[in-house]
Backbone as a chain_set.jsonl record, in Angstrom:
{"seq": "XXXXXXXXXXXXXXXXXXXXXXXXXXXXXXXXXXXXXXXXXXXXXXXXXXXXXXXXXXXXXXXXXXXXXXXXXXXXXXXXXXXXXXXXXXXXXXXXXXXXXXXXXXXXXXXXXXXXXXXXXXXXXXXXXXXXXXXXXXXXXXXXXXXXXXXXXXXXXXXXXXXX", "coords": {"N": [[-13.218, 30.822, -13.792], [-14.523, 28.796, -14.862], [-17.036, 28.052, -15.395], [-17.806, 29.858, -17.523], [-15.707, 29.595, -19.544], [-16.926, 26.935, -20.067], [-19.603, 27.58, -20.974], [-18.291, 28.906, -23.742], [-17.573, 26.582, -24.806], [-19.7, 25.078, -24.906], [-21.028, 27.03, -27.13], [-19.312, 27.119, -28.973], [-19.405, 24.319, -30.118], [-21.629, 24.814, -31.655], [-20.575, 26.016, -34.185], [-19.816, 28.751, -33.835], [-16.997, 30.688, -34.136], [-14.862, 30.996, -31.625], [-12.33, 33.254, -29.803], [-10.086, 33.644, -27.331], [-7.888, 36.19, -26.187], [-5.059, 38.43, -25.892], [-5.8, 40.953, -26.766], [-5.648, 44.2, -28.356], [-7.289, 46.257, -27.418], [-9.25, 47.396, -25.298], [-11.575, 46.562, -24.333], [-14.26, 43.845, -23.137], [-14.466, 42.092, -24.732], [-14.743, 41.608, -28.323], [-16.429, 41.325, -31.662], [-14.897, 40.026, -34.378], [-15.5, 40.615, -37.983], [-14.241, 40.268, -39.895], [-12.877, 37.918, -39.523], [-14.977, 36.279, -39.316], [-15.519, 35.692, -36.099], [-15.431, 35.749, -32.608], [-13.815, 37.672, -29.915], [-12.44, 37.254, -26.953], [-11.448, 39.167, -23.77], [-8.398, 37.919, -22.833], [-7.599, 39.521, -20.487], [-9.587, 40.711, -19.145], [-10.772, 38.036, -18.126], [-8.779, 36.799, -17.157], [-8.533, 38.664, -14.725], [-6.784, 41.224, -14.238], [-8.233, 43.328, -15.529], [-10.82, 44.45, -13.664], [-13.124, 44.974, -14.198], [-15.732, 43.335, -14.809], [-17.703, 40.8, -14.094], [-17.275, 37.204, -13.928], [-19.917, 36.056, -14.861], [-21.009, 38.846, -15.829], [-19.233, 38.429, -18.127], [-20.167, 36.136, -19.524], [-22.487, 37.485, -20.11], [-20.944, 39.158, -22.142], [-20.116, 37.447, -23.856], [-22.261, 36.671, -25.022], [-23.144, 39.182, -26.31], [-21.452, 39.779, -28.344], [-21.453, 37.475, -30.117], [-24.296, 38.116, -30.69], [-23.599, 39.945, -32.238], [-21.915, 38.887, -34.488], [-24.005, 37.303, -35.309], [-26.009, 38.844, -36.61], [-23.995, 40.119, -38.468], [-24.187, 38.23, -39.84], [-26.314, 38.141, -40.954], [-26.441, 40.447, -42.153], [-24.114, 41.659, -43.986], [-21.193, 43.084, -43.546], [-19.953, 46.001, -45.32], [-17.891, 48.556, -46.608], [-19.605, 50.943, -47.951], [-22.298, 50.339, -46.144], [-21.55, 50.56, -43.281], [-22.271, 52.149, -41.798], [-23.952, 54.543, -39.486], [-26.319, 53.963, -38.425], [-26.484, 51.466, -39.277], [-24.008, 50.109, -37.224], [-26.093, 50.937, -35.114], [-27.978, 49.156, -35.15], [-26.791, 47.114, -35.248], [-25.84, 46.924, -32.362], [-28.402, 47.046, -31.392], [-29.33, 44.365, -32.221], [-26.983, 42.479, -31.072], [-27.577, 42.876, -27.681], [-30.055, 42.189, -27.56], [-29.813, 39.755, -28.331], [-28.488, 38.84, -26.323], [-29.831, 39.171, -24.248], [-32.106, 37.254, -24.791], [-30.75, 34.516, -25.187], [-29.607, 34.47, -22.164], [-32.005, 34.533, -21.028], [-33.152, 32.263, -21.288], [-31.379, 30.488, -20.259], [-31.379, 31.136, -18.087], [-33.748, 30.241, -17.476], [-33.532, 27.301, -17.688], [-32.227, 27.113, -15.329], [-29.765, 28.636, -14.125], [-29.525, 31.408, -13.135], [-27.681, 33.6, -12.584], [-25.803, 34.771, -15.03], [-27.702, 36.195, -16.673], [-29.061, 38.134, -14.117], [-27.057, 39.153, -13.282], [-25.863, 40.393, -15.976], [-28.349, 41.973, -16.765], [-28.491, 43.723, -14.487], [-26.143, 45.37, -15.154], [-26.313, 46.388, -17.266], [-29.261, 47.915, -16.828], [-28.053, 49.857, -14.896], [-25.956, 51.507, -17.199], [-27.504, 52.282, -18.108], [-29.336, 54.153, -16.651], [-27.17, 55.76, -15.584], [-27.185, 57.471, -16.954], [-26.172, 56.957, -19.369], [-23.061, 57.71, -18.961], [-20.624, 55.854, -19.2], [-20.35, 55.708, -21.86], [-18.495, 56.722, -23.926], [-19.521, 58.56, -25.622], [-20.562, 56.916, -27.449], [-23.141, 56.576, -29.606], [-24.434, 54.679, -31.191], [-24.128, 52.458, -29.376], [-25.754, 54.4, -27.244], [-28.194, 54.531, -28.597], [-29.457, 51.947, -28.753], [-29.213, 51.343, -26.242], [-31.133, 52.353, -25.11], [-33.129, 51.923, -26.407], [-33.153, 48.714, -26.658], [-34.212, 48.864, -23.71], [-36.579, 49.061, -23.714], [-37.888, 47.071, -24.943], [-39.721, 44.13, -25.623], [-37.963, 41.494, -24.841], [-36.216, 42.914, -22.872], [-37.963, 43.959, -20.919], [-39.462, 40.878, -20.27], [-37.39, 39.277, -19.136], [-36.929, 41.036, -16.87], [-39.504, 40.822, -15.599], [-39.215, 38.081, -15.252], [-37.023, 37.931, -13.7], [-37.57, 39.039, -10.898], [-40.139, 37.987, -10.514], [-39.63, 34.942, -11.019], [-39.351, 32.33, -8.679], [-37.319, 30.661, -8.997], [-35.245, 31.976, -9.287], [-34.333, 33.061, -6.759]], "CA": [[-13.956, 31.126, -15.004], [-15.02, 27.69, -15.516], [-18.453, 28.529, -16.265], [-17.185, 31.166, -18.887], [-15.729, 28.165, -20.583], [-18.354, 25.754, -20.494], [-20.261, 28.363, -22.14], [-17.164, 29.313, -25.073], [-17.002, 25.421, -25.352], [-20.979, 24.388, -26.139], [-21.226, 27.917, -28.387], [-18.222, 26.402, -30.323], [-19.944, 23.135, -30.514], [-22.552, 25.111, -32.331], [-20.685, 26.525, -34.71], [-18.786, 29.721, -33.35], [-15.104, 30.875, -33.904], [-14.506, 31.808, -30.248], [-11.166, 32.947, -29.215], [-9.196, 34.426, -25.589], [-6.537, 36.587, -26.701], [-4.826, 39.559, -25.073], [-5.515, 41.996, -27.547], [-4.786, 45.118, -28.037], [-8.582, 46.742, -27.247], [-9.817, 47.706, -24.182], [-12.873, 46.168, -23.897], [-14.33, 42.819, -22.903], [-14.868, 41.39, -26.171], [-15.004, 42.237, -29.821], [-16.589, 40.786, -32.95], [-14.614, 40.746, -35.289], [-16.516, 40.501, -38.841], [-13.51, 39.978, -41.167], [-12.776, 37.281, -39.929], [-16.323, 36.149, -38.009], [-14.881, 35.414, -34.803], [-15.744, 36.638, -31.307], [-12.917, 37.607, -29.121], [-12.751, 37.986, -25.32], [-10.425, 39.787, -24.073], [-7.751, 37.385, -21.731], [-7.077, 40.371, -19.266], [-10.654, 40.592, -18.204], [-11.07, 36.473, -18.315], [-7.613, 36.931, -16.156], [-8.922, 39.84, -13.651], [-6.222, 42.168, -14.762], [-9.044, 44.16, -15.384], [-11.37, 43.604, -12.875], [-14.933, 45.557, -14.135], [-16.738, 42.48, -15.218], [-17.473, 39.347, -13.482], [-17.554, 36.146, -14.773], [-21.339, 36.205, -15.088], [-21.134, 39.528, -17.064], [-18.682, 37.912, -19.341], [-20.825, 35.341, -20.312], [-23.245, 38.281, -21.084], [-20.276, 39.514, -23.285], [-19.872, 36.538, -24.798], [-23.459, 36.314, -26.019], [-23.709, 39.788, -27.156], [-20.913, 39.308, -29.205], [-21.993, 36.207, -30.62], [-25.421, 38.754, -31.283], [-22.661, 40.618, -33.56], [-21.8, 37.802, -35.197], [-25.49, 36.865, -36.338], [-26.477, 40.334, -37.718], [-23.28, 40.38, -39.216], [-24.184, 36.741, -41.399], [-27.841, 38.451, -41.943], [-26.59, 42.023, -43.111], [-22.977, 41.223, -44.249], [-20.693, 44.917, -43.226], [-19.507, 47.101, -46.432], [-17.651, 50.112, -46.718], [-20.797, 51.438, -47.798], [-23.272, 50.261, -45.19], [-20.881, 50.846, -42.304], [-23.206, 53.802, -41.361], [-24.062, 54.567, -37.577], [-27.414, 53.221, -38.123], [-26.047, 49.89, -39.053], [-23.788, 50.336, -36.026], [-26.649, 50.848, -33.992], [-28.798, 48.191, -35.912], [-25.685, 45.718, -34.372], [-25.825, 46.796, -31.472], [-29.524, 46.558, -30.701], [-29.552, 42.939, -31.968], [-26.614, 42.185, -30.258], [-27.919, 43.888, -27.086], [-31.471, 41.256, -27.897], [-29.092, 38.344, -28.732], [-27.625, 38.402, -24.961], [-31.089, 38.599, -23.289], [-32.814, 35.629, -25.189], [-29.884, 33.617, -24.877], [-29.598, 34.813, -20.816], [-33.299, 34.052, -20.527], [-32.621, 30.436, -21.764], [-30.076, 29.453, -19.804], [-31.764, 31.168, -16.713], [-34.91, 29.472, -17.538], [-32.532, 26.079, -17.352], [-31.469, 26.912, -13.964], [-28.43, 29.536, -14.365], [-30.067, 33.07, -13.516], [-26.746, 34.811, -12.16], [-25.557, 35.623, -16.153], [-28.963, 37.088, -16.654], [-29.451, 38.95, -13.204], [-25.793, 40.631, -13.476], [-25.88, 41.52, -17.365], [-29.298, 43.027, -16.84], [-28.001, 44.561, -13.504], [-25.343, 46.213, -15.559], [-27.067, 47.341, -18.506], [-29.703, 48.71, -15.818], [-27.102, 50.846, -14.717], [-25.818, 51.808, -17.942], [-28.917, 53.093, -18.735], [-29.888, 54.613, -15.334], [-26.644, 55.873, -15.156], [-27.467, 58.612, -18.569], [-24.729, 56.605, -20.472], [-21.802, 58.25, -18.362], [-20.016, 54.907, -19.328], [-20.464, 55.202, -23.561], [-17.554, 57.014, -24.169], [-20.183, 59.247, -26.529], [-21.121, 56.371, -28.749], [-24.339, 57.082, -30.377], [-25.069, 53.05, -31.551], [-24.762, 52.145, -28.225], [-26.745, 54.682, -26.378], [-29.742, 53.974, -28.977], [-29.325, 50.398, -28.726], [-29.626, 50.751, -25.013], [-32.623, 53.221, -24.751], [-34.077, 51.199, -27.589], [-33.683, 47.967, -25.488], [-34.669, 48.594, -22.358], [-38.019, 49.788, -23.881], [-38.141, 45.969, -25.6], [-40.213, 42.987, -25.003], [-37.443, 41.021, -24.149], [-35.9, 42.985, -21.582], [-39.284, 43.448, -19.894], [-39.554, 39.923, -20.126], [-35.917, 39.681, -18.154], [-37.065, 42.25, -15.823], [-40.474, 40.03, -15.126], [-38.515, 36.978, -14.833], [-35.909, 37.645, -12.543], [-38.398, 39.558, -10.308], [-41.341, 37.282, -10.29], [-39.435, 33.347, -10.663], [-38.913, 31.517, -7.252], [-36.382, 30.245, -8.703], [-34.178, 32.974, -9.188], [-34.207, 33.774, -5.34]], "C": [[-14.424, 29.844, -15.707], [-16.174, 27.728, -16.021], [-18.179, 29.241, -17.802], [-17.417, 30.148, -19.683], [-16.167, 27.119, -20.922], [-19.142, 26.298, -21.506], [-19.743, 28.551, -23.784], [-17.504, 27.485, -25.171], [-18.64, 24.627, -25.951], [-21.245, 25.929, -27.282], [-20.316, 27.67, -29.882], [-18.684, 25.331, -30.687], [-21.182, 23.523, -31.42], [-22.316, 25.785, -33.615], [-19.574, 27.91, -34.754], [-17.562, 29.643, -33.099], [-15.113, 32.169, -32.419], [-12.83, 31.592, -29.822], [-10.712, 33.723, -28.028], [-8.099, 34.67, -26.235], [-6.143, 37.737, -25.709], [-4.578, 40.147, -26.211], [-5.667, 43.13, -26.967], [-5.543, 46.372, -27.655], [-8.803, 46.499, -25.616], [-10.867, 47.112, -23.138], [-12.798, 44.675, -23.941], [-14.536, 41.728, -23.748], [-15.107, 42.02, -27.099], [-15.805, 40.853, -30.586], [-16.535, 41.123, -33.998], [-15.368, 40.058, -36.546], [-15.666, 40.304, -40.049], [-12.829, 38.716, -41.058], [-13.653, 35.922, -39.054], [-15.697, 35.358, -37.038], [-15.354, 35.789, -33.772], [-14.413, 36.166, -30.301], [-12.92, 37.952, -27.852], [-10.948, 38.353, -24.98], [-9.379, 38.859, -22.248], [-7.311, 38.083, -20.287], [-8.191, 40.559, -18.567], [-11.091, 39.68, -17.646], [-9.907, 36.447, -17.067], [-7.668, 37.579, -14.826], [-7.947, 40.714, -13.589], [-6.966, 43.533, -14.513], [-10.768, 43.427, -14.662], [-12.858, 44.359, -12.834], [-15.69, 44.409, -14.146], [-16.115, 41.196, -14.645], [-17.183, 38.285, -14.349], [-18.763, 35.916, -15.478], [-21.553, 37.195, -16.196], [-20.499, 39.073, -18.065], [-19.187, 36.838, -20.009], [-22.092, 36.061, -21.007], [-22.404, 38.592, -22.241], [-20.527, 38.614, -24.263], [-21.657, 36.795, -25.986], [-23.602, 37.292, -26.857], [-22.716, 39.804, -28.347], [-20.908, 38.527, -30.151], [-23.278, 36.805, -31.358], [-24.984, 39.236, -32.66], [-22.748, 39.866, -34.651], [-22.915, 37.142, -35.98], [-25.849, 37.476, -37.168], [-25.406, 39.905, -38.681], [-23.703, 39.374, -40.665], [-25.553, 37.591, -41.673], [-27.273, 39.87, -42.864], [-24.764, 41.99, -42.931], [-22.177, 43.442, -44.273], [-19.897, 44.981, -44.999], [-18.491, 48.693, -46.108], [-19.455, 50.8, -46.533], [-21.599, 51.662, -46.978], [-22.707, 50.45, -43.502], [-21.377, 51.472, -41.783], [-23.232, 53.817, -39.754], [-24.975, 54.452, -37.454], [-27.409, 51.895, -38.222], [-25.34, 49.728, -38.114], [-25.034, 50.118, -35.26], [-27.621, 49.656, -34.214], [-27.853, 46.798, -35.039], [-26.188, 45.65, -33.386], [-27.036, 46.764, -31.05], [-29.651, 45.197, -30.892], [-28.889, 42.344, -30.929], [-27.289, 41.906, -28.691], [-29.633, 41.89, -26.932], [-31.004, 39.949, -28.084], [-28.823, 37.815, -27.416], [-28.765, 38.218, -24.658], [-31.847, 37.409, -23.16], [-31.932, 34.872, -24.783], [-30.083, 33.647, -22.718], [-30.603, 33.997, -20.522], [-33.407, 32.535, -20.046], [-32.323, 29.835, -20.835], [-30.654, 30.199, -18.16], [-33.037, 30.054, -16.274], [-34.41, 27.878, -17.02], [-32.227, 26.219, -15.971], [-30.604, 27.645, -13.488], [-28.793, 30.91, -14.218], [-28.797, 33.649, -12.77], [-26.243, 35.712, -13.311], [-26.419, 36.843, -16.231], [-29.243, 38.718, -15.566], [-28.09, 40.082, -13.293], [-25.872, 40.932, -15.027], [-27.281, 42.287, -17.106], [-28.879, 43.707, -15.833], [-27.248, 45.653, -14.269], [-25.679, 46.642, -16.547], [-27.988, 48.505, -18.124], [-29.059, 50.247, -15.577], [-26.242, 51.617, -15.648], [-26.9, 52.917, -18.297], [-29.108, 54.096, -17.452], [-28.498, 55.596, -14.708], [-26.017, 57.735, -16.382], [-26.763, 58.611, -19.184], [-23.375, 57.428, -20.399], [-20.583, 57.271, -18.971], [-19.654, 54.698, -21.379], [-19.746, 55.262, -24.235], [-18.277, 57.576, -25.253], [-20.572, 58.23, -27.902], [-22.494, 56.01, -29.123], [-24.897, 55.643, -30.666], [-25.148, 52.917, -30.062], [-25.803, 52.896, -27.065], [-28.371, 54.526, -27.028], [-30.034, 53.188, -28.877], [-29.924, 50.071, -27.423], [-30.741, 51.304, -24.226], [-33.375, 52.346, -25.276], [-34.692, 49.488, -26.751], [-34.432, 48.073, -24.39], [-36.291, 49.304, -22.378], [-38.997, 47.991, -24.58], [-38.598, 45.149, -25.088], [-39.124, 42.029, -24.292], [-36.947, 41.814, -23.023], [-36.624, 43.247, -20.493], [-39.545, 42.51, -19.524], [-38.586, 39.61, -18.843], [-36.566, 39.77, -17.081], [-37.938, 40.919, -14.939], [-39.908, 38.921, -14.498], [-37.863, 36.814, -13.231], [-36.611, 38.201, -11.069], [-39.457, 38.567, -9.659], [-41.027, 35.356, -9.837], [-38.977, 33.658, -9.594], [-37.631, 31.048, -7.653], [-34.525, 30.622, -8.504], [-33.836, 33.807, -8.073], [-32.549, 33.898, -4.995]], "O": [[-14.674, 29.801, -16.912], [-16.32, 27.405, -17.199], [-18.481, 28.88, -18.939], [-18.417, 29.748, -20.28], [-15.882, 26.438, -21.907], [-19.383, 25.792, -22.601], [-20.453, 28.414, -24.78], [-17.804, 27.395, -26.362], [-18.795, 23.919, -26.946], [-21.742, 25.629, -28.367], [-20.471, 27.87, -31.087], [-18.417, 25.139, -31.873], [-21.779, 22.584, -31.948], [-23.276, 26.179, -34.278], [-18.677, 28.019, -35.591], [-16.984, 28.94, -32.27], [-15.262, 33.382, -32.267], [-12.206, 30.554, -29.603], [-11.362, 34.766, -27.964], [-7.381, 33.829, -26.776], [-6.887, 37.967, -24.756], [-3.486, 40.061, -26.773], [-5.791, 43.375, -25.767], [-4.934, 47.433, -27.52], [-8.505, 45.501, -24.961], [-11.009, 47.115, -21.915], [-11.856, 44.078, -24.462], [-14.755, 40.572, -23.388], [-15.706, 43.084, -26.943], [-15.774, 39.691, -30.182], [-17.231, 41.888, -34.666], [-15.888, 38.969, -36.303], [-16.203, 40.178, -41.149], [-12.242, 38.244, -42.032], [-13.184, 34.975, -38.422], [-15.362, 34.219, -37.362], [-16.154, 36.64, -34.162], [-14.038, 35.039, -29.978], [-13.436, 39.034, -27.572], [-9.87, 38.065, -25.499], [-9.601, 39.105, -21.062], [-6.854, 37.515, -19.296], [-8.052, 40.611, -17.345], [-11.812, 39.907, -16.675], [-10.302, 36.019, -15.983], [-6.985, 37.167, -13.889], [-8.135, 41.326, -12.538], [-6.665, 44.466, -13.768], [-11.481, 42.472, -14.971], [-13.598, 44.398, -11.851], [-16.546, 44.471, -13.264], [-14.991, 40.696, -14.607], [-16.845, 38.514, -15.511], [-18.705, 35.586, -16.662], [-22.068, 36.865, -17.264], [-21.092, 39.224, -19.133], [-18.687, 36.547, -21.096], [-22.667, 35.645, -22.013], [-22.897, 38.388, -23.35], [-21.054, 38.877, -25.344], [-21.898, 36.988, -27.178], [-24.021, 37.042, -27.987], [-23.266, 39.849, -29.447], [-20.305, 38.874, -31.166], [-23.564, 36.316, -32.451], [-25.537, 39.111, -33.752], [-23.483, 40.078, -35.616], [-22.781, 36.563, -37.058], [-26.069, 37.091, -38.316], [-25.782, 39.337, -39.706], [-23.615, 39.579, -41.876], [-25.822, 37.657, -42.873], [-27.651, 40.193, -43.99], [-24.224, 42.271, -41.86], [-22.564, 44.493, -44.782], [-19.428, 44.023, -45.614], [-18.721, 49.634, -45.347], [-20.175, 51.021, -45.56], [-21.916, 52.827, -46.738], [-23.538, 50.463, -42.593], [-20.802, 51.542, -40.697], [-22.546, 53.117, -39.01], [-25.28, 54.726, -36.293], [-28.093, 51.153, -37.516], [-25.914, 48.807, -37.532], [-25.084, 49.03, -34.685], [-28.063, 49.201, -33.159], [-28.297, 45.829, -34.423], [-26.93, 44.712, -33.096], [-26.973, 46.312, -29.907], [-30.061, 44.575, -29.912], [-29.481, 41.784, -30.007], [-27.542, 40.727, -28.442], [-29.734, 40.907, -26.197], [-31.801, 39.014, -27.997], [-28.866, 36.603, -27.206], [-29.086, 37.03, -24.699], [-32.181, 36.745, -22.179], [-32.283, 34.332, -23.734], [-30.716, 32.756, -22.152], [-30.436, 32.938, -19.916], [-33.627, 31.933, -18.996], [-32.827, 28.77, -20.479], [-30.241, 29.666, -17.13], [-33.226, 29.366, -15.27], [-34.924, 27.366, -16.025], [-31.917, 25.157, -15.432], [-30.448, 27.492, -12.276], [-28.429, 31.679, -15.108], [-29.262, 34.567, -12.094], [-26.128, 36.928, -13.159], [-26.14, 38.019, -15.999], [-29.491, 39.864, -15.942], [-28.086, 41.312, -13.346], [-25.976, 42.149, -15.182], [-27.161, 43.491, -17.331], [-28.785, 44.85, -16.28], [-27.62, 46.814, -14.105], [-25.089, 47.7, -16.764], [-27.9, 49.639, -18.595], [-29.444, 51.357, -15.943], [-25.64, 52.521, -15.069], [-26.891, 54.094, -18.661], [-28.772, 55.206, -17.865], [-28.602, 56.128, -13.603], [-25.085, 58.535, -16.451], [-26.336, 59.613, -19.758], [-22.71, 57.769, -21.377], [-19.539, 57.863, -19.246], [-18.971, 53.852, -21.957], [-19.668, 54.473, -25.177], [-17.748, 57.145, -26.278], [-20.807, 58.628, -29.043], [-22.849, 54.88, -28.788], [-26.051, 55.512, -30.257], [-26.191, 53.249, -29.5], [-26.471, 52.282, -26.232], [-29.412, 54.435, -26.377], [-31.265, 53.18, -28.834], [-30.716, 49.158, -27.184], [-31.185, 50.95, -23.133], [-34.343, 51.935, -24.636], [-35.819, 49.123, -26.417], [-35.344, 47.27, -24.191], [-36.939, 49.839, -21.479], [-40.21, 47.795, -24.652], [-38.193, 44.986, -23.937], [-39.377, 41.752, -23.119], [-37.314, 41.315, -21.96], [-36.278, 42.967, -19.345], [-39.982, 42.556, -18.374], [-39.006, 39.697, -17.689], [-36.817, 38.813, -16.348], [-37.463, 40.23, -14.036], [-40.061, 38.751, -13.288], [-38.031, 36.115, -12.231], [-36.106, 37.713, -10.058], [-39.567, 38.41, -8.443], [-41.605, 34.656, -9.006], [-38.39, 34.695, -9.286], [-36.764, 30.979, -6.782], [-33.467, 30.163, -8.074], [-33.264, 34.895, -8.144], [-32.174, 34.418, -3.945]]}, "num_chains": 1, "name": "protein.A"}
Protein backbone atom coordinates (compact mmCIF):
# COMPACT_ATOMS: atom_id res chain seq x y z
CA UNK A 1 0.00 0.00 0.00
CA UNK A 2 2.81 2.23 -0.56
CA UNK A 3 1.17 4.19 -3.11
CA UNK A 4 -1.92 4.62 -0.71
CA UNK A 5 0.55 6.37 1.48
CA UNK A 6 2.34 8.50 -0.74
CA UNK A 7 -0.97 9.74 -1.56
CA UNK A 8 -2.27 10.15 2.59
CA UNK A 9 1.27 11.77 2.96
CA UNK A 10 1.24 14.74 0.01
CA UNK A 11 -2.82 15.28 0.90
CA UNK A 12 -1.52 15.89 4.51
CA UNK A 13 1.13 18.13 3.22
CA UNK A 14 -1.78 20.09 1.91
CA UNK A 15 -3.55 20.49 4.71
CA UNK A 16 -5.70 17.28 5.54
CA UNK A 17 -6.29 15.46 8.94
CA UNK A 18 -5.82 11.95 7.51
CA UNK A 19 -5.93 9.07 9.78
CA UNK A 20 -5.73 4.69 9.53
CA UNK A 21 -7.62 3.43 12.32
CA UNK A 22 -9.51 0.19 12.86
CA UNK A 23 -12.72 1.54 13.51
CA UNK A 24 -15.64 0.38 14.32
CA UNK A 25 -17.56 1.02 10.64
CA UNK A 26 -17.65 -1.14 7.95
CA UNK A 27 -16.69 0.73 5.24
CA UNK A 28 -13.52 1.94 3.56
CA UNK A 29 -13.39 5.30 4.84
CA UNK A 30 -15.42 7.91 6.62
CA UNK A 31 -15.41 11.69 6.95
CA UNK A 32 -15.80 12.56 9.85
CA UNK A 33 -17.10 16.38 10.10
CA UNK A 34 -16.85 16.92 13.89
CA UNK A 35 -13.81 16.61 13.93
CA UNK A 36 -12.76 17.28 9.93
CA UNK A 37 -10.75 14.34 9.50
CA UNK A 38 -10.87 11.56 6.90
CA UNK A 39 -10.52 8.09 8.14
CA UNK A 40 -9.57 4.89 6.28
CA UNK A 41 -10.40 2.08 7.56
CA UNK A 42 -6.92 -0.16 8.67
CA UNK A 43 -8.73 -3.56 7.88
CA UNK A 44 -9.23 -2.71 4.27
CA UNK A 45 -5.53 -0.86 4.07
CA UNK A 46 -4.61 -4.42 5.87
CA UNK A 47 -6.70 -6.85 3.38
CA UNK A 48 -8.73 -8.19 6.20
CA UNK A 49 -11.30 -7.07 4.08
CA UNK A 50 -10.36 -7.67 0.80
CA UNK A 51 -13.24 -5.67 -1.62
CA UNK A 52 -11.08 -2.77 -2.52
CA UNK A 53 -7.73 -2.58 -3.98
CA UNK A 54 -5.22 -0.31 -3.30
CA UNK A 55 -6.06 1.78 -6.36
CA UNK A 56 -9.76 1.96 -5.22
CA UNK A 57 -8.58 3.15 -1.90
CA UNK A 58 -6.91 5.94 -3.16
CA UNK A 59 -10.33 6.63 -4.88
CA UNK A 60 -11.67 6.42 -1.23
CA UNK A 61 -9.35 8.53 -0.02
CA UNK A 62 -10.20 11.34 -2.43
CA UNK A 63 -13.84 11.04 -2.13
CA UNK A 64 -13.57 11.45 1.34
CA UNK A 65 -11.37 14.26 1.23
CA UNK A 66 -14.57 15.51 -1.40
CA UNK A 67 -16.55 15.22 2.10
CA UNK A 68 -14.34 17.15 3.76
CA UNK A 69 -14.52 20.22 1.24
CA UNK A 70 -18.37 20.47 1.04
CA UNK A 71 -18.34 20.05 4.55
CA UNK A 72 -15.86 23.58 5.00
CA UNK A 73 -18.29 25.16 2.14
CA UNK A 74 -21.76 24.11 3.73
CA UNK A 75 -20.74 23.52 7.42
CA UNK A 76 -23.40 20.19 8.75
CA UNK A 77 -26.28 21.29 11.39
CA UNK A 78 -28.83 19.46 13.05
CA UNK A 79 -30.98 21.35 10.91
CA UNK A 80 -29.47 20.98 7.46
CA UNK A 81 -28.62 17.32 7.97
CA UNK A 82 -31.45 16.60 5.43
CA UNK A 83 -31.05 13.77 2.69
CA UNK A 84 -30.60 16.36 0.16
CA UNK A 85 -27.58 17.68 1.89
CA UNK A 86 -26.57 14.02 2.21
CA UNK A 87 -26.88 13.65 -1.30
CA UNK A 88 -25.46 17.22 -2.06
CA UNK A 89 -22.09 15.41 -0.16
CA UNK A 90 -22.14 12.80 -1.83
CA UNK A 91 -22.34 14.11 -5.38
CA UNK A 92 -19.42 16.49 -4.65
CA UNK A 93 -17.62 13.99 -3.03
CA UNK A 94 -18.37 11.50 -5.84
CA UNK A 95 -16.85 14.89 -8.38
CA UNK A 96 -14.00 15.47 -5.85
CA UNK A 97 -12.53 11.77 -6.58
CA UNK A 98 -12.78 12.10 -10.41
CA UNK A 99 -10.98 15.56 -10.82
CA UNK A 100 -8.48 14.63 -8.44
CA UNK A 101 -8.18 10.86 -10.35
CA UNK A 102 -8.05 12.75 -13.64
CA UNK A 103 -5.00 14.75 -12.33
CA UNK A 104 -2.97 12.34 -11.17
CA UNK A 105 -3.83 10.10 -14.26
CA UNK A 106 -3.11 12.94 -16.47
CA UNK A 107 0.52 12.90 -14.47
CA UNK A 108 1.08 9.41 -15.36
CA UNK A 109 -0.93 7.23 -12.62
CA UNK A 110 -4.21 6.03 -14.54
CA UNK A 111 -4.77 2.68 -12.46
CA UNK A 112 -6.64 4.91 -9.38
CA UNK A 113 -8.78 6.43 -12.05
CA UNK A 114 -9.44 3.26 -14.31
CA UNK A 115 -10.42 1.03 -11.10
CA UNK A 116 -12.56 3.78 -9.15
CA UNK A 117 -14.40 4.48 -12.37
CA UNK A 118 -14.47 0.65 -13.05
CA UNK A 119 -16.20 0.32 -9.75
CA UNK A 120 -18.54 3.05 -9.70
CA UNK A 121 -19.39 1.73 -13.38
CA UNK A 122 -20.52 -1.23 -11.79
CA UNK A 123 -22.26 0.30 -9.03
CA UNK A 124 -24.27 1.96 -11.28
CA UNK A 125 -24.72 -0.80 -13.93
CA UNK A 126 -25.24 -3.01 -11.29
CA UNK A 127 -29.06 -0.97 -10.26
CA UNK A 128 -27.34 -0.07 -6.89
CA UNK A 129 -27.63 -3.79 -5.54
CA UNK A 130 -24.54 -2.65 -3.44
CA UNK A 131 -26.31 0.78 -1.61
CA UNK A 132 -27.66 -0.87 1.15
CA UNK A 133 -30.99 1.43 0.10
CA UNK A 134 -29.24 4.72 0.53
CA UNK A 135 -31.02 7.31 -1.37
CA UNK A 136 -27.82 10.12 -1.29
CA UNK A 137 -25.82 7.71 -2.75
CA UNK A 138 -27.90 6.28 -5.46
CA UNK A 139 -28.66 10.06 -6.64
CA UNK A 140 -25.19 11.01 -6.33
CA UNK A 141 -24.33 8.12 -8.54
CA UNK A 142 -27.07 8.45 -11.29
CA UNK A 143 -26.41 12.16 -10.99
CA UNK A 144 -22.65 11.54 -11.68
CA UNK A 145 -22.36 9.34 -14.18
CA UNK A 146 -24.58 11.73 -16.26
CA UNK A 147 -21.64 14.59 -15.37
CA UNK A 148 -19.06 16.27 -17.38
CA UNK A 149 -16.46 14.98 -15.42
CA UNK A 150 -17.14 11.47 -15.50
CA UNK A 151 -17.61 11.64 -19.28
CA UNK A 152 -14.48 13.29 -19.31
CA UNK A 153 -12.94 10.04 -17.24
CA UNK A 154 -14.74 7.81 -19.50
CA UNK A 155 -13.07 9.78 -22.71
CA UNK A 156 -9.80 9.75 -21.13
CA UNK A 157 -9.18 6.42 -20.13
CA UNK A 158 -10.65 5.17 -23.46
CA UNK A 159 -9.07 7.46 -25.92
CA UNK A 160 -5.21 8.31 -24.02
CA UNK A 161 -2.29 6.07 -25.32
CA UNK A 162 -1.14 6.45 -22.37
CA UNK A 163 -3.42 4.71 -20.30
CA UNK A 164 -2.88 1.40 -22.37
Amino acid sequence: MKKLFDYIQLETKKGFNIKTEFGPHDMPGIANYDIKCVVLNQRFINGEIKSFSENELIGVLYHEIGHLKYFEKHPVTKKNFTEEYKTKSEYYAFENTFNELLKIAIEGDCEPLRSTFAQVNDRIKSNFKKENNSKSHIIALMKISKSKIFLECDRFLNLDTTCD
